[in-house]
C-alpha positions in Angstrom: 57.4 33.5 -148.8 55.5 34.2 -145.5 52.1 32.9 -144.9 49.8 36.3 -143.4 49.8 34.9 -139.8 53.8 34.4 -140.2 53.6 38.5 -140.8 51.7 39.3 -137.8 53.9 36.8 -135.7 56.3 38.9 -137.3 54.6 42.3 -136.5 53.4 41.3 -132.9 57.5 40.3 -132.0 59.1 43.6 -133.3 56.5 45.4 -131.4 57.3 43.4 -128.3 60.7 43.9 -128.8 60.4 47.7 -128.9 58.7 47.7 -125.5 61.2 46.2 -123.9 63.6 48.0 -125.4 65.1 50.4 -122.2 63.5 53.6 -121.0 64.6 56.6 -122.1 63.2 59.4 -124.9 64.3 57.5 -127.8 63.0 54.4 -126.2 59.4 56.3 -125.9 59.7 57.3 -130.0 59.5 53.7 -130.2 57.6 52.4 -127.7 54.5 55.4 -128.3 54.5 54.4 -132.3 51.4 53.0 -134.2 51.0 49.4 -135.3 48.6 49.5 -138.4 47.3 46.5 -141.1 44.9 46.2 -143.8 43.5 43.4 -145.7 41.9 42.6 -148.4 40.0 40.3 -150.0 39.4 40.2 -153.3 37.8 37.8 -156.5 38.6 39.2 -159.9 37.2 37.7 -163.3 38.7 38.6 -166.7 36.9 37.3 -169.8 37.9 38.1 -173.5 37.1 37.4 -177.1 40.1 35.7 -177.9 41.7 31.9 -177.2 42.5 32.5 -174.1 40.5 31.0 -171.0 38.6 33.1 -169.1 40.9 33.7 -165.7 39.4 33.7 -162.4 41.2 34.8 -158.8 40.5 34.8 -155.3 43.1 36.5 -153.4 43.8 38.3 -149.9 46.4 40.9 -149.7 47.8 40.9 -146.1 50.1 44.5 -145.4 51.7 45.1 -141.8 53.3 47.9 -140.7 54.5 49.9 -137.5 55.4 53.6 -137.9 57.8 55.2 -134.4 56.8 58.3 -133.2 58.9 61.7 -133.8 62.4 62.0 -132.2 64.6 64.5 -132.5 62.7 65.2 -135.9 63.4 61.7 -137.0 60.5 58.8 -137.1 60.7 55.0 -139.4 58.4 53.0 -140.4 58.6 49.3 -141.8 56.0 47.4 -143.4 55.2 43.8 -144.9 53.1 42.8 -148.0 51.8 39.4 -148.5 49.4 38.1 -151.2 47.9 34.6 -151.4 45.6 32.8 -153.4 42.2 31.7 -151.2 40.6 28.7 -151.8 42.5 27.4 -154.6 40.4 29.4 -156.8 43.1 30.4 -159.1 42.7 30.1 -162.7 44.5 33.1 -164.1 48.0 33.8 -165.8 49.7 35.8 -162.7 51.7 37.8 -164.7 55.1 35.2 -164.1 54.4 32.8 -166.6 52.2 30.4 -164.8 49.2 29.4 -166.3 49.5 30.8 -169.6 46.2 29.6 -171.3 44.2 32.0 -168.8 43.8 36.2 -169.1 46.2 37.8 -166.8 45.5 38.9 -164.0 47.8 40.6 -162.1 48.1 39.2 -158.9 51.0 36.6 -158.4 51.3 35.0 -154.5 54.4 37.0 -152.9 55.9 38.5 -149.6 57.8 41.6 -149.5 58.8 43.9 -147.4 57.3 46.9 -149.1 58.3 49.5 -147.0 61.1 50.2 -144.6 62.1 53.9 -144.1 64.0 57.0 -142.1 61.9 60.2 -142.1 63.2 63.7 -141.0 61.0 66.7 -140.8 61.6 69.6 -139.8 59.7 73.6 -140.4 59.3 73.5 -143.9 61.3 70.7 -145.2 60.8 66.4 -145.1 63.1 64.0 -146.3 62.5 60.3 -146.3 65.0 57.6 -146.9 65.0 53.9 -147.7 61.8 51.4 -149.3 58.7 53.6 -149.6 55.5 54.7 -151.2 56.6 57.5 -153.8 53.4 59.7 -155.5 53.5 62.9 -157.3 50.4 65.1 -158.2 47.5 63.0 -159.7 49.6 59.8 -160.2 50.0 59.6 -164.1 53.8 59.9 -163.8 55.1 58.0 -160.2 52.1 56.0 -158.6 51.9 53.1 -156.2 49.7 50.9 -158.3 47.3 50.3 -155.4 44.8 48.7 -157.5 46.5 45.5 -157.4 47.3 43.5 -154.1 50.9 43.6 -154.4 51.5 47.6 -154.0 54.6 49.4 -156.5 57.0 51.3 -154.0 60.4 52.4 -154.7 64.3 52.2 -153.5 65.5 55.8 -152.7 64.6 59.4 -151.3 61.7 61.8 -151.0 62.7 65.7 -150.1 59.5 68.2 -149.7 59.8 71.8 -149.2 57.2 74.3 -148.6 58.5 77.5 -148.3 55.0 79.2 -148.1 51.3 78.7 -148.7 52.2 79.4 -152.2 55.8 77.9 -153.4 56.6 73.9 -152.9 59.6 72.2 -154.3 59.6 68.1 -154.6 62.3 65.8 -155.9 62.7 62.2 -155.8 65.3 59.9 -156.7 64.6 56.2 -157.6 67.2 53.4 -157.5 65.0 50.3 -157.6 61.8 50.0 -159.1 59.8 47.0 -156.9 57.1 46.3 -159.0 53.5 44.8 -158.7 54.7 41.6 -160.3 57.0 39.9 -156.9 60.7 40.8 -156.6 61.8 38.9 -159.8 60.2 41.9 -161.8 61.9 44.4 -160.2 64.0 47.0 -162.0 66.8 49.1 -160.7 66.8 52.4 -162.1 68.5 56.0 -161.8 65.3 58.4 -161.8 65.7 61.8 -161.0 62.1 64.0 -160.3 62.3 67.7 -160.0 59.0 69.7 -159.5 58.1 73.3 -158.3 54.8 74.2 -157.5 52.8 77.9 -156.7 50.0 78.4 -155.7 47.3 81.5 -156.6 43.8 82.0 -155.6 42.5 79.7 -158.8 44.9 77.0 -158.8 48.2 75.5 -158.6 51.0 75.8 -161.2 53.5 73.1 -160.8 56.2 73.1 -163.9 58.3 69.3 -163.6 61.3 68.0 -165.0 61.0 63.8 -164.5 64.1 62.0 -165.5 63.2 58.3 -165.9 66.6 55.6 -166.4 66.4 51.9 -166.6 69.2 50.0 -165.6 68.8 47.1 -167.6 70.2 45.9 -170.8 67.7 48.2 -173.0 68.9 50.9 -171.2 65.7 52.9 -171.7 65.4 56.7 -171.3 62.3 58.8 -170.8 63.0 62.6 -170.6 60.0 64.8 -169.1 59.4 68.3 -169.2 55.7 69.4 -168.4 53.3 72.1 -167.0 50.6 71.5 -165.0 47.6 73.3 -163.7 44.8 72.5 -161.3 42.3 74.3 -159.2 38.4 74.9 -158.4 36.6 78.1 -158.2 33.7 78.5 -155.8 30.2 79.7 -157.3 27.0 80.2 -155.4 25.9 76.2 -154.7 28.7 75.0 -157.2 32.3 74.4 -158.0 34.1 74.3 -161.0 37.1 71.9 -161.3 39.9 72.3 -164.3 42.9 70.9 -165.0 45.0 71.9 -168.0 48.7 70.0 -168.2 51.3 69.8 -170.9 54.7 67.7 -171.4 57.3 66.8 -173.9 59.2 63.2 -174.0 62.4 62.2 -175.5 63.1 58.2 -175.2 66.2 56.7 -176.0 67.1 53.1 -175.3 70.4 51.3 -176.4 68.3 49.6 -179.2 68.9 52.9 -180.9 65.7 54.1 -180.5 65.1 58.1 -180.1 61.7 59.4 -180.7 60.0 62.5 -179.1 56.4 62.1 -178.1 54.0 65.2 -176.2 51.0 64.5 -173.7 47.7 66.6 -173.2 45.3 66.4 -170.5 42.5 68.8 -170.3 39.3 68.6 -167.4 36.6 70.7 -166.8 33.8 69.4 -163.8 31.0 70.7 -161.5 30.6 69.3 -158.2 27.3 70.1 -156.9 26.8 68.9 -152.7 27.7 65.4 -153.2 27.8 65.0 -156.6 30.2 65.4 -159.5 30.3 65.6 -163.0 33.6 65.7 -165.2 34.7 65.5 -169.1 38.3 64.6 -170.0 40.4 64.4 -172.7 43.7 63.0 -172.7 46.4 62.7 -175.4 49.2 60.6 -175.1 51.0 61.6 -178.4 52.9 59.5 -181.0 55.7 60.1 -183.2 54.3 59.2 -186.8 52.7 56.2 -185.7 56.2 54.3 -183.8 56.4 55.1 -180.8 53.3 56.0 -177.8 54.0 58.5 -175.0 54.8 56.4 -172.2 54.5 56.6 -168.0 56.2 53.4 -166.9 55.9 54.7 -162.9 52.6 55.4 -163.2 49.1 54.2 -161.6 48.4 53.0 -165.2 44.9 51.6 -163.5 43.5 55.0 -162.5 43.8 56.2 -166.7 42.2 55.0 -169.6 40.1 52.7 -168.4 39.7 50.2 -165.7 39.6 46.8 -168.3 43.5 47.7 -168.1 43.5 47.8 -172.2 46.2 50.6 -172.5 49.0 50.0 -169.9 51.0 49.9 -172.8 50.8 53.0 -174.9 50.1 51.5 -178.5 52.7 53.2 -181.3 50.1 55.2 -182.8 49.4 56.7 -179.8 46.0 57.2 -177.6 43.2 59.7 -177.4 41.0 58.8 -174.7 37.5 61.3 -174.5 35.7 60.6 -171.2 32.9 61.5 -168.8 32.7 60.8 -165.1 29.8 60.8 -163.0 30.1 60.4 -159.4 28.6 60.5 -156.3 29.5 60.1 -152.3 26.3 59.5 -150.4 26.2 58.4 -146.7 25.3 54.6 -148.7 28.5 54.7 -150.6 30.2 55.9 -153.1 29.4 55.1 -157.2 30.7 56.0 -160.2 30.0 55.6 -164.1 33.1 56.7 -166.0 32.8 56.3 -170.6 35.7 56.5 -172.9 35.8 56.6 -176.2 39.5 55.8 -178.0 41.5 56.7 -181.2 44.4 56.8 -182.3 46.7 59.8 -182.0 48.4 59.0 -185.0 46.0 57.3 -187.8 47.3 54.9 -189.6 45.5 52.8 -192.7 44.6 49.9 -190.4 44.4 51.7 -186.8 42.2 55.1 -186.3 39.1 53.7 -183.5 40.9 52.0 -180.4 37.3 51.5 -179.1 35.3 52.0 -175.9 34.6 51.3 -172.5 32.0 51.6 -170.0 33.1 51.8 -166.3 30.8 51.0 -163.0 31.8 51.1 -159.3 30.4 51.1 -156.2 32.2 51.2 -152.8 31.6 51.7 -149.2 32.9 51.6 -145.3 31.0 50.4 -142.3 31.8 50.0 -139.0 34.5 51.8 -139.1 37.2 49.5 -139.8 35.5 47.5 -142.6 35.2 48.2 -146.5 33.6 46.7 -149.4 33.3 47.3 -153.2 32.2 45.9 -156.5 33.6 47.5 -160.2 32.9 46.6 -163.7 34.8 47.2 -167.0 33.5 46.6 -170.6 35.7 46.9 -173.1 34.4 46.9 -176.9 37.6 46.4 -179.3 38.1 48.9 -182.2 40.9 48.0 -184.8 42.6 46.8 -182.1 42.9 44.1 -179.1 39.6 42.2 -178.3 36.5 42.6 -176.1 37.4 42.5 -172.8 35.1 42.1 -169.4 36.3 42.7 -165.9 34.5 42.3 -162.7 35.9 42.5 -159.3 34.1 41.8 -155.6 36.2 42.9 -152.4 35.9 43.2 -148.9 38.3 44.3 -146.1 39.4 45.8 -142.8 42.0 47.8 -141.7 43.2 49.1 -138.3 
């Protein structure tokens, strides 16, 4: 592990290096490219109604990067990630093992490098080889997990292909999973994601197949098939926002398991000037109560709930009903997000899953700065326990 200042040492000498590297157009693609870093600094609490001690963090999260400029349709980029503890304030289970009387929170001090990558482009078509961020569509199936300092990015290759304003094509292959839990959590993996999207004048249709293989003994299998649609139509002052998306799972693992699971997701919103309003309900099916739809790639952070109840999908299933109210004013941006949970599959002793109430508030200044504060409140129904969350950050990037 690298202390931050070691990473910009680090930076600051492959920089140099590429200056001096000798003249010539391939020497400019290098020599013309960006250096870019952001850090963060964040305190997180997590206090819940159980034995556990309430867990308390103060970390910064240190990325580095330089991306070349285009040559010959080719361009790379490599980047480091660092997290630390600050302080010594750091009285939480990190996920590893350590500590095990606190809450987790998920955090543990690592460096990586968390990006490192060959890009072609040309007309209509990118490809991108090597360590990299990998997202699809609104993050519920591959995500980077940039919630948490130590960001999720994958082994493997990223092809695009717009043939038009209207038809896309996207397909990803994984080979290594490199988790938000340091390098000993990683997974190696044989994912295959297939999408195709079209656009009309009311939205985008994007039908996916998503192929998800762990290489580990489990040997777990998730099989995707889904439609998705999304879009926004224009009246007077207003706009309204839907979404409408549909899969089927299969998992397998070599514990003989084989269930089939389906998912639901269904929006409807108004944004008004700089304000928005949105209701949401989400189904993340069960097959009679033993097995919950799952997204192990996911963003799991951004859905159901910022107090992080439900990364798991409980066996009976999840219905989470919610409303979001937003707004982006020129003194930041806030939100207010509830959910209510059940069970999709009721069982004698599990039906309510609880609630939550969500506040956030974020802004930038000066350009290069950034600061927030979020809340999450967590009321247990037949299941888990209260839970509180409360995070403070600042940063800069550049």
């Amino acid at each position: 592990m690298f202390h931050p200042l070691a990473l910009l040492f680090i930076s600051s000498l492959l920089c140099s290096t590429m200056v001096n590297a000798q003249v010539g157009t391939f020497d400019a693609a290098l020599n013309t490219g960006k250096t870019y870093a952001d850090f963060r600094l964040r305190f997180e609490t997590v206090m819940q109604d159980n034995a556990l001690k309430d867990a308390q963090a103060l970390t910064l999260r240190s990325r580095l990067g330089y991306k070349t400029e285009t040559f010959k349709n080719f361009s790379a980029a490599i980047e480091f990630e660092d997290s630390r503890v600050v302080a010594n304030i750091d009285n939480y289970n990190d996920g590893l093992g350590s500590k095990p009387e606190y809450s987790v929170i998920a955090d543990p001090e690592t460096t990586e490098l968390s990006q490192a990558y060959i890009r072609y482009k040309k007309n209509a078509t990118t490809a991108k080889g090597g360590r990299q961020v990998m997202t699809l569509n609104n993050h519920r199936f591959l995500g980077h997990v940039g919630w948490r300092q130590n960001r999720q990015t994958f082994d493997g290759l990223a092809i695009d292909y717009k043939s038009s304003d209207q038809l896309s094509f996207n397909y990803r292959f994984i080979g290594q999973r490199n988790r938000i839990l340091a390098e000993e959590k990683d997974l190696a993996s044989n994912d295959h994601l297939f999408q195709i999207g079209y656009m009309l004048p009311i939205g985008q249709f994007i039908n996916y197949i998503y192929l998800f293989e762990e290489k580990t003994q489990a040997n777990k299998r998730y099989d995707n098939a889904g439609l998705r649609f999304h879009g926004g139509l224009p009246l007077a002052k207003i706009e309204l926002q839907y979404t409408a998306e549909y899969a089927i799972q299969s998992y397998r693992s070599a514990l003989n398991d084989d269930f089939l699971a389906d998912y639901l997701n269904l929006e409807a919103g108004i944004a008004y000037s700089h304000f928005n309003l949105k209701f949401a309900y989400e189904v993340l099916g069960s097959d009679n109560g033993e097995y919950g739809f799952s997204t192990p790639l996911a963003t799991l952070h951004k859905f159901n709930g910022w107090a992080d109840q439900f990364l798991t999908t409980p066996k009976e299933g999840l219905i989470d009903t919610s409303i979001n109210v937003s707004a982006n004013l020129s003194i930041g941006k806030f939100a207010v997000v509830l959910h209510n949970y059940a069970a999709a599959y009721s069982t004698a002793t599990v039906e309510d899953m609880g609630s939550e109430i969500n506040l956030a508030y974020s802004r930038t200044f000066a350009q290069n700065f950034y600061a927030g504060f979020t809340y999450a409140s967590y009321a247990a129904g037949d299941i888990k326990v209260n839970t509180n969350k409360i995070w403070f950050w600042t940063g800069m990037k550049f």
